[in-house]
C-alpha positions as CSV (number, residue, x, y, z in Angstrom):
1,X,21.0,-24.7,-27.5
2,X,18.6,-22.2,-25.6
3,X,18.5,-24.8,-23.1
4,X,22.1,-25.0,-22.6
5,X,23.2,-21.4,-22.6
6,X,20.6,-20.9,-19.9
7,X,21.8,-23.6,-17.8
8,X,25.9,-22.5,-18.3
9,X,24.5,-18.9,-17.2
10,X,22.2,-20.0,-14.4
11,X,23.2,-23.1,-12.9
12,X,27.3,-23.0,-13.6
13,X,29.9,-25.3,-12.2
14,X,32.9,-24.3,-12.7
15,X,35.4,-26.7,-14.5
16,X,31.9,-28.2,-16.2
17,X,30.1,-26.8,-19.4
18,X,26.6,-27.9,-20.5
19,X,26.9,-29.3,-24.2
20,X,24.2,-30.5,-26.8
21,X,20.8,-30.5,-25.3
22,X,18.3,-33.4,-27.1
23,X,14.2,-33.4,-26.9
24,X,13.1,-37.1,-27.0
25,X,9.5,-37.2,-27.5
26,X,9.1,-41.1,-27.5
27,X,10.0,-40.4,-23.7
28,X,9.0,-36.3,-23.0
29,X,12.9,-36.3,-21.6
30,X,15.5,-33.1,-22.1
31,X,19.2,-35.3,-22.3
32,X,21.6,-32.7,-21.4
33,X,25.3,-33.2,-22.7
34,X,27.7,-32.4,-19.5
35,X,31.6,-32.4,-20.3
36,X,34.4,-31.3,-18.3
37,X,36.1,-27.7,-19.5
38,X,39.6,-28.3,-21.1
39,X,42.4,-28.5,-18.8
40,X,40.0,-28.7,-15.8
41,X,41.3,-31.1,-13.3
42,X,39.3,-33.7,-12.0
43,X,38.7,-33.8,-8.1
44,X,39.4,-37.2,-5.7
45,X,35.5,-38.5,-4.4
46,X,37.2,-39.3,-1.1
47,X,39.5,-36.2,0.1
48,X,38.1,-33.5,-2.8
49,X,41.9,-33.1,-3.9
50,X,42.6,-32.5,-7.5
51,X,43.9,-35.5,-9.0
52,X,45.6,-36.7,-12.5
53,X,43.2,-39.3,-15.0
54,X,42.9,-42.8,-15.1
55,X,40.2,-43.2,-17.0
56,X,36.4,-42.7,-18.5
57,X,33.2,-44.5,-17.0
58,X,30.4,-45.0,-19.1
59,X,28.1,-42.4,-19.4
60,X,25.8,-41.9,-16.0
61,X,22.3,-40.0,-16.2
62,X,21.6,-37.8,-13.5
63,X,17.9,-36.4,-12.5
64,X,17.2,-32.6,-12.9
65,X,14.3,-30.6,-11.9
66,X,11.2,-30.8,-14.3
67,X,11.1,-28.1,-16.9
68,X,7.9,-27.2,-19.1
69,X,6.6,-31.0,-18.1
70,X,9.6,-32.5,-19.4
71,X,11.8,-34.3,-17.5
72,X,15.7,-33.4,-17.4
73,X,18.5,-35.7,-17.7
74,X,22.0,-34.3,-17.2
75,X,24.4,-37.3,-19.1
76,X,27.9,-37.5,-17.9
77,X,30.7,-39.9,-18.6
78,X,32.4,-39.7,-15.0
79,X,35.6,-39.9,-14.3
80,X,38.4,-41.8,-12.4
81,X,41.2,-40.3,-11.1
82,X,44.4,-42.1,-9.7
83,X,44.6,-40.2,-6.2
84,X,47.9,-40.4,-4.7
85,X,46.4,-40.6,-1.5
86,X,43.4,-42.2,-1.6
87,X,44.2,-44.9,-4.6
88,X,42.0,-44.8,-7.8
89,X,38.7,-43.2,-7.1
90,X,35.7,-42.3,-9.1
91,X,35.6,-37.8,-9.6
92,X,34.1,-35.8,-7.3
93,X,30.8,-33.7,-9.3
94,X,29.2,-30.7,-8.2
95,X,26.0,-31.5,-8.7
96,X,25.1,-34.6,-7.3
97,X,26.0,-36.6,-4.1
98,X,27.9,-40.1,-4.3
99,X,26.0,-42.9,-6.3
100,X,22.4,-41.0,-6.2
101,X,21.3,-40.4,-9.7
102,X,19.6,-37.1,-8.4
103,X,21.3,-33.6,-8.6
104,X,21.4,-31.4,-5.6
105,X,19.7,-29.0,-7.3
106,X,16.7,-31.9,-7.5
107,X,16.7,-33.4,-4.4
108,X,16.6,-29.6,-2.7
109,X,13.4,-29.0,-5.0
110,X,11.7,-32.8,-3.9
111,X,12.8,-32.0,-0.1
112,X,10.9,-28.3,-0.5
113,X,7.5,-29.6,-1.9
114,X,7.8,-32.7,0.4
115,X,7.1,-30.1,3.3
116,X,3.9,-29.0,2.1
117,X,2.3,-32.7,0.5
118,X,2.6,-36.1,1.9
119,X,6.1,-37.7,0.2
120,X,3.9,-40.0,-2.1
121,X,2.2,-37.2,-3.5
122,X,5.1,-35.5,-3.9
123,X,6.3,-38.4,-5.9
124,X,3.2,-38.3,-8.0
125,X,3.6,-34.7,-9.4
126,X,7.0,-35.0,-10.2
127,X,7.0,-38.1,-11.7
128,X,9.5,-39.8,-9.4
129,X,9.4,-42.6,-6.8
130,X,8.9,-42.8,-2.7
131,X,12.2,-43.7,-2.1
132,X,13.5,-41.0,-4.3
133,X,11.8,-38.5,-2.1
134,X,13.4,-40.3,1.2
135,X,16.6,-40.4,0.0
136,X,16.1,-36.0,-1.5
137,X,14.6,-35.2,2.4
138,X,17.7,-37.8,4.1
139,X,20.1,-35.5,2.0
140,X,18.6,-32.4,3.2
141,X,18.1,-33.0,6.7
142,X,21.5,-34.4,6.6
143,X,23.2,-31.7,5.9
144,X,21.3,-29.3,7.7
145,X,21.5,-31.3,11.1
146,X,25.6,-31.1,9.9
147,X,26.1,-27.1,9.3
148,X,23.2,-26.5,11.8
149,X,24.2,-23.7,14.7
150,X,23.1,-24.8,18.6
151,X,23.8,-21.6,19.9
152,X,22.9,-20.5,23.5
153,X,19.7,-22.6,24.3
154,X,18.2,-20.5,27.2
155,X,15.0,-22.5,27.1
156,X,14.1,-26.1,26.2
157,X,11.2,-28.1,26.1
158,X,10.8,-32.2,26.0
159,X,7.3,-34.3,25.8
160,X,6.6,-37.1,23.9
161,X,3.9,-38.2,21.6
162,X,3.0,-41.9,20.2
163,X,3.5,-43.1,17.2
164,X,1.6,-45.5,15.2
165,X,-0.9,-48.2,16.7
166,X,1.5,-50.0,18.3
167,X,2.2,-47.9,21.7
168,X,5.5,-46.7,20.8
169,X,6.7,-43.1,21.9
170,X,9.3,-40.8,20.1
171,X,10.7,-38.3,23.0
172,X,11.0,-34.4,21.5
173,X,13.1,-31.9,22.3
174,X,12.1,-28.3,21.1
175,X,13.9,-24.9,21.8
176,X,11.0,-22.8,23.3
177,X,12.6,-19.3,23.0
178,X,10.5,-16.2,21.3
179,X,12.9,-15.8,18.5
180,X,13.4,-19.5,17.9
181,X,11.1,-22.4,18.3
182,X,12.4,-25.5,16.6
183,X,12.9,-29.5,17.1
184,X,16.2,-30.1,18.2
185,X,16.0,-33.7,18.8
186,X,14.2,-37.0,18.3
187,X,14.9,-39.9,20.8
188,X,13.6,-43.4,20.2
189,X,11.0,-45.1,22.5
190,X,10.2,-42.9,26.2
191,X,13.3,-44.2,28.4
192,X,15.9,-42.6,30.7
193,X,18.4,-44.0,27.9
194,X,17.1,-42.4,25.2
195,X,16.5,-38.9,26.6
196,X,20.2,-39.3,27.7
197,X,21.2,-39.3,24.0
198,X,20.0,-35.9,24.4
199,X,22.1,-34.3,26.7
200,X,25.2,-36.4,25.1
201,X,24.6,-34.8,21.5
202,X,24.5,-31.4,23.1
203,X,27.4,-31.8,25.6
204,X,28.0,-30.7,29.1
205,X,29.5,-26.6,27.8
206,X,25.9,-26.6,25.9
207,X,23.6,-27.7,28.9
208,X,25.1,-25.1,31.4
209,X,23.7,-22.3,29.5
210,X,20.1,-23.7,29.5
211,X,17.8,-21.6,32.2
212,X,14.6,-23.2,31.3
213,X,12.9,-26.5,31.5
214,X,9.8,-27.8,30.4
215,X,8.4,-31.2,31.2
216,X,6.2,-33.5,32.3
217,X,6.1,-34.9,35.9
218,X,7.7,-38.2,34.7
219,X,10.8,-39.0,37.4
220,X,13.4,-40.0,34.6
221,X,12.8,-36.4,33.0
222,X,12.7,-34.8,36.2
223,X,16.4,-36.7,37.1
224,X,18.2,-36.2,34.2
225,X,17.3,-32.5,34.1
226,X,18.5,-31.7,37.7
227,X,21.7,-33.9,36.8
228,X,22.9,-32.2,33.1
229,X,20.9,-28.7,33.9
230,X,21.4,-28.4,38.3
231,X,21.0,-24.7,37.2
232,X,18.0,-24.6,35.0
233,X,14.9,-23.5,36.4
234,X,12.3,-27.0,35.6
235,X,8.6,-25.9,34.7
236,X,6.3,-28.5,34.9
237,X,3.9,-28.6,32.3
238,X,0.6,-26.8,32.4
239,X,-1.0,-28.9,29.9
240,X,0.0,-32.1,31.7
241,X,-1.6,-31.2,35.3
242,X,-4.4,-29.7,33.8
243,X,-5.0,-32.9,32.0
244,X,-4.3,-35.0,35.1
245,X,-6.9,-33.3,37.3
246,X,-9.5,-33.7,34.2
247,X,-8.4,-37.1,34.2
248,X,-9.5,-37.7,38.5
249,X,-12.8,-35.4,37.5
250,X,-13.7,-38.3,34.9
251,X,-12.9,-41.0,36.9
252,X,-15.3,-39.7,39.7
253,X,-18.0,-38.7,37.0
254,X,-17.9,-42.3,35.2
255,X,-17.9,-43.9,38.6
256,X,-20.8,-42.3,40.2
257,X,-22.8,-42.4,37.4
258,X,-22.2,-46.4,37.1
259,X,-23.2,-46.3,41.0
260,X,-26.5,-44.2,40.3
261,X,-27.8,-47.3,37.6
262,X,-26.2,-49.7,39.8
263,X,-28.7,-48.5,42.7
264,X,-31.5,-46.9,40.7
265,X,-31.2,-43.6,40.9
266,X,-32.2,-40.9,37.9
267,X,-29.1,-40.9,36.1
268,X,-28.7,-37.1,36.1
269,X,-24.9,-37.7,34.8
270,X,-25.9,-39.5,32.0
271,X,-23.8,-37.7,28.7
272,X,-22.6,-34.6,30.8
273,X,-19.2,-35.8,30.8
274,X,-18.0,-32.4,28.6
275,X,-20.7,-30.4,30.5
276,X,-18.0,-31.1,33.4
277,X,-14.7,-31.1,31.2
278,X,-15.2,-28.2,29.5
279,X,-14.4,-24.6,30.6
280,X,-17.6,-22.9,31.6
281,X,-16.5,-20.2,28.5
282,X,-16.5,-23.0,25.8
283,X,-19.4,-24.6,27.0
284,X,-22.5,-24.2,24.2
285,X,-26.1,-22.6,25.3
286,X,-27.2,-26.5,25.9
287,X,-24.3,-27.5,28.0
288,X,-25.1,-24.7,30.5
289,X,-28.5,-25.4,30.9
290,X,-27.2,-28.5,31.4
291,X,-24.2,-27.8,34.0
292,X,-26.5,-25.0,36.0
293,X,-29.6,-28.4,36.4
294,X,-26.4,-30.4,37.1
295,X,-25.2,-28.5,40.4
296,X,-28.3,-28.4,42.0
297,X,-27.1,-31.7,43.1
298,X,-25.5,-32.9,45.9
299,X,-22.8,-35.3,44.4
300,X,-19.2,-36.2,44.5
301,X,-18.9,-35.8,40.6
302,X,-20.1,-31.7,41.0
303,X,-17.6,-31.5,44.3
304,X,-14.8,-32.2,42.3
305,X,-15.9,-30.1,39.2
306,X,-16.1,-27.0,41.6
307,X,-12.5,-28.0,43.1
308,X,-11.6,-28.4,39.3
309,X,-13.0,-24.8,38.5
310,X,-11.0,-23.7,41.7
311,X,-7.8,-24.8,40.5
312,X,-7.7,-23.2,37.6
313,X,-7.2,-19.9,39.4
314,X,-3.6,-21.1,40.8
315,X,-2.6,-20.1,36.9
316,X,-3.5,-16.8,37.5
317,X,-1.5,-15.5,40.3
318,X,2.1,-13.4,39.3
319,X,3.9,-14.0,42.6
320,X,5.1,-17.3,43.8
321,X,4.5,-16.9,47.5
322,X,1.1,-16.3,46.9
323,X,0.7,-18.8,44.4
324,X,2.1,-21.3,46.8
325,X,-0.3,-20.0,49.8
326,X,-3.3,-20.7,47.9
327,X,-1.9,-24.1,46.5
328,X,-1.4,-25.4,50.0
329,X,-5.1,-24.2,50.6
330,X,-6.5,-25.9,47.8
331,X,-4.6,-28.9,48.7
332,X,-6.2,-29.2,52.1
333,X,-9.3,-28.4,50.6
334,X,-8.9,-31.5,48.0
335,X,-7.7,-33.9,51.0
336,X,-10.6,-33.2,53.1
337,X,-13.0,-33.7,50.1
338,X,-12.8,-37.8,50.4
339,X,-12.6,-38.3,46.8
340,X,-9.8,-40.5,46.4
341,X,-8.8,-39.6,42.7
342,X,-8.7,-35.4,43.4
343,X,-7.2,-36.5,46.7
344,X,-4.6,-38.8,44.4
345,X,-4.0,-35.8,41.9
346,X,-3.5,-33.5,45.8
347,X,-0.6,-35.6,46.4
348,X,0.9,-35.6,43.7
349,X,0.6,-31.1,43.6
350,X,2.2,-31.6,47.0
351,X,5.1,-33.8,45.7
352,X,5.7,-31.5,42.8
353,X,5.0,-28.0,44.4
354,X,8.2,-26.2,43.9
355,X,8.1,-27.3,40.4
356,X,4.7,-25.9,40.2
357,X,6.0,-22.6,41.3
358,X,9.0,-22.4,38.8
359,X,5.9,-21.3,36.5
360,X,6.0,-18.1,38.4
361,X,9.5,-17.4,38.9
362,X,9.7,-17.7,35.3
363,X,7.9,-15.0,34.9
364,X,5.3,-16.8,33.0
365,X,7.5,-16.5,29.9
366,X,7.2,-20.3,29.4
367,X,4.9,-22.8,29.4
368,X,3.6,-26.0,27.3
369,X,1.6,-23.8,24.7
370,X,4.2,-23.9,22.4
371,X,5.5,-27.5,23.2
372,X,1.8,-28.9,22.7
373,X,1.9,-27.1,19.4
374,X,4.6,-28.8,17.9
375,X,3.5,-32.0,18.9
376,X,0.1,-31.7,17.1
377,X,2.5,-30.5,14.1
378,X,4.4,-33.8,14.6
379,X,1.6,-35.6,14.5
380,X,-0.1,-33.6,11.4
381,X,3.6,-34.5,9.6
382,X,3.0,-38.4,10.7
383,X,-0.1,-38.5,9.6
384,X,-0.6,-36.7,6.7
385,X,2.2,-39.4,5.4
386,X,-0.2,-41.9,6.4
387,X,2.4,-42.9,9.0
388,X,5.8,-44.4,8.7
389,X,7.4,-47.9,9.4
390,X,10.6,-46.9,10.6
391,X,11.8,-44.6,13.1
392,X,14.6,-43.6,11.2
393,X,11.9,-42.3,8.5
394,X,9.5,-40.9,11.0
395,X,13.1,-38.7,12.7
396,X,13.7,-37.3,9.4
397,X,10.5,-36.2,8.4
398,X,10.1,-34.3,11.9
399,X,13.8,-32.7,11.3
400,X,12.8,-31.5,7.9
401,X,9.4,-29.9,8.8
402,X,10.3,-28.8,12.3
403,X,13.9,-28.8,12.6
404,X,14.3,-25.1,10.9
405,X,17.6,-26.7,9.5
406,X,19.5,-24.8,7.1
407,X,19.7,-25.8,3.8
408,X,22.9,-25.8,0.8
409,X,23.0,-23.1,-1.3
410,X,22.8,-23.9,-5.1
411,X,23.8,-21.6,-8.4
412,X,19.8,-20.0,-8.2
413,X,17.1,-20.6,-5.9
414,X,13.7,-21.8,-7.5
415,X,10.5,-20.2,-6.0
C-alpha cells in the first residue's frame, strides 16, 4: 500500500484514486488498482463534457514508468458514458491519450531519454518496443508543435541537407536569433512547393515581421523570400560561397594535375589537394612545407589558390561600400585570370553582389555558423538512429531534438 499512497500523493488525478497495488514475480510487474472516486462524474472522450454512465469495459492495462526494475501496470475498467452530444462514448482519463496503452507520464519519460540514445536503445533499457518509443516522441512533438509560441521571428534561416542514400533532401527552417535558435520547420524533398508550405504555416501577419534571411543562392529560395519577406534583408550564405569557390579551386587542381601526367610533367600536384583547400592556419608543419615548394610554380592550380586566399578578405571588411569596391576588384581580377571555373564562380559574385553585401548591412550579426550547426545536429539525430524510412519519422525526430518545443506538465517532473 506504500506504493499506492505514494502515487495518490505524488501523481493525483483528481476524481481517480490508486487502489490495491500487487507484486507479480512470475513477471517482475507492479499491477496498480485505478478506480474512480465516488460520485466522480465521468468525462465524454470527444468534447471532455461530464457525462451520465452507460456502462463498464473490461479492465485495460496502461504502461507506467519503470520503478526499482519493475515494470508498472496501472489496471482500469474504463468507462462509457452516454453523451448527450456526442452519443455513447468511451471516458475521457487523465493519464493516458486515446487507445495508447502508455500514460503520459510514460511516454514524456520515453520521449526525454529518446533525445539522448538512438530510439532502439531507448527501447532496450526500458524494456519496451520501437514503435512504442515513436508513438511516446509523435505525442510529444505533437503537442509541443500544438501549444508552441511563434512569436516575432526577426531572423530565419533555411538550407537543406540529404537524407539517406537515395538523394533525397529535407528543406530546414531554423530561427537564428541570439536568444533563440530552434527548427521551426521541416519540408519534404528541395522544391519551390515545399518551401512554400513554409511561409503558408507561418502566414502573411508572421512573415512581415521577419528582418533577416539566410540562404543559399538557389533561385526558388531567393523568389519566394523577396515575395512573402519584400522587407527582409536576404544574406547569402557564407558557408555556401566559400564552398563554391573551393569547389572551382578543385576543379582547376584535379584538372591540371591530370594534364601534367597526360603530357609528362613531374606531377608536383600529386596529393596536395588539402595543401590548397585548407586555410594556411590549419594547415600541419608538412602541408606548409608542402604549399611554400608548391608556389614556386608557375601554374593555373596556385593562381587560383592565391585568388582563393584573396577572397577570403571580402569577409573582413565592416562597411558595405568598401566591401563592394574590393568585390568588383577581385572580380575583374578573377575574369582576367582565364580560368574558367574561378571565372564561372566571378559571375556568379557578380549576379549575387547586393546579396553578398546584405552580410554587411547586417551588421554581421548573422551568418551560416549557426544554420550549418544545426544541420550537422540533424544529421547526428539521423544517424545516430541509424537512419529512418519515412519522412514522417525522420520530421519528428528533428522537432523533438531541435524544435525546443514545449512539453505537458504532469503531477511531478522526474529528473
Amino acid at each position: 500500500m506504500l506504493l499506492a499512497r505514494l502515487l495518490n500523493a505524488c501523481h493525483h488525478f483528481p476524481g481517480f484514486v490508486y487502489a490495491a497495488v500487487r507484486l507479480i514475480e512470475a513477471t517482475a510487474t507492479i499491477e496498480v488498482d485505478v478506480r474512480p472516486r465516488r460520485g466522480s462524474k465521468a468525462r465524454c472522450s470527444c468534447c471532455g463534457k461530464p457525462a451520465p454512465g452507460y456502462d463498464v469495459l473490461p479492465v485495460r492495462r496502461f504502461e507506467f514508468i519503470p520503478i526499482w526494475g519493475y515494470a508498472v501496470r496501472l489496471l482500469y475498467a474504463m468507462r462509457r458514458v452516454q453523451c448527450r452530444h456526442c452519443g455513447v462514448k468511451v471516458e475521457q482519463v487523465p493519464w493516458a491519450v486515446g487507445k495508447h496503452s502508455l500514460t503520459k507520464a510514460y511516454m514524456l519519460h520515453l520521449a526525454h531519454w529518446a533525445r539522448k540514445l538512438s530510439w532502439k536503445e531507448t527501447a532496450s533499457s526500458f524494456g519496451t518496443t520501437w514503435d512504442q518509443v515513436c508513438h511516446a516522441v509523435q505525442y510529444v512533438v505533437q503537442w509541443g508543435l500544438a501549444h508552441r509560441e511563434l512569436g516575432a521571428l526577426r531572423a530565419i534561416g533555411v538550407d537543406e541537407i540529404h537524407i539517406g542514400k537515395s538523394g533525397k533532401f529535407l528543406t530546414l527552417v531554423y530561427q537564428i536569433e541570439a536568444d533563440c535558435v530552434r527548427l521551426l520547420w521541416v519540408g519534404k524533398d528541395r522544391t519551390k512547393h515545399s518551401f512554400e508550405g513554409f511561409f503558408t504555416l507561418i502566414g502573411a501577419q508572421l512573415a512581415a515581421s521577419v528582418e533577416f534571411v539566410c540562404s543559399d543562392m538557389w533561385r526558388p529560395y531567393l523568389e519566394l523570400i523577396a515575395k512573402h519577406c519584400p522587407q527582409a534583408l536576404n544574406i547569402l550564405d557564407r558557408f555556401h560561397m566559400v564552398a563554391k569557390l573551393n569547389k572551382a579551386l578543385d576543379e582547376v587542381r584535379a584538372g591540371e594535375a591530370r594534364r601534367m601526367v597526360r603530357e609528362g610533367y613531374e606531377p608536383v600536384l600529386k596529393n596536395k589537394r588539402w595543401c590548397l583547400l585548407k586555410r594556411p592556419e590549419n594547415l600541419t608543419d608538412k602541408q606548409s612545407v608542402s604549399l611554400r615548394e608548391l608556389l614556386a610554380y608557375n601554374l593555373k592550380s596556385v593562381r587560383a589558390y592565391l585568388l582563393k586566399e584573396e577572397f577570403q578578405l571580402f569577409w573582413e571588411y565592416d562597411s558595405p561600400a568598401w566591401a563592394a569596391r574590393f568585390l568588383d576588384a577581385w572580380c575583374k581580377r578573377a575574369m582576367r585570370s582565364r580560368i574558367e571555373p574561378v571565372k564561372k564562380f566571378a559571375r556568379t559574385v557578380r549576379n549575387h553582389t547586393e546579396l553578398l553585401l546584405n552580410y554587411f548591412r547586417a551588421k554581421k550579426q548573422f551568418s551560416s555558423g549557426v544554420i550549418e550547426g544545426l544541420n550537422n545536429k540533424c544529421k547526428v539525430t539521423l544517424r545516430k538512429a541509424y537512419g529512418y524510412r519515412t519522412f514522417r519519422i525522420a520530421e519528428l525526430s528533428l522537432y523533438h531534438v531541435l524544435g525546443r518545443l514545449p512539453e505537458p506538465k504532469l503531477a511531478h517532473r522526474f529528473f
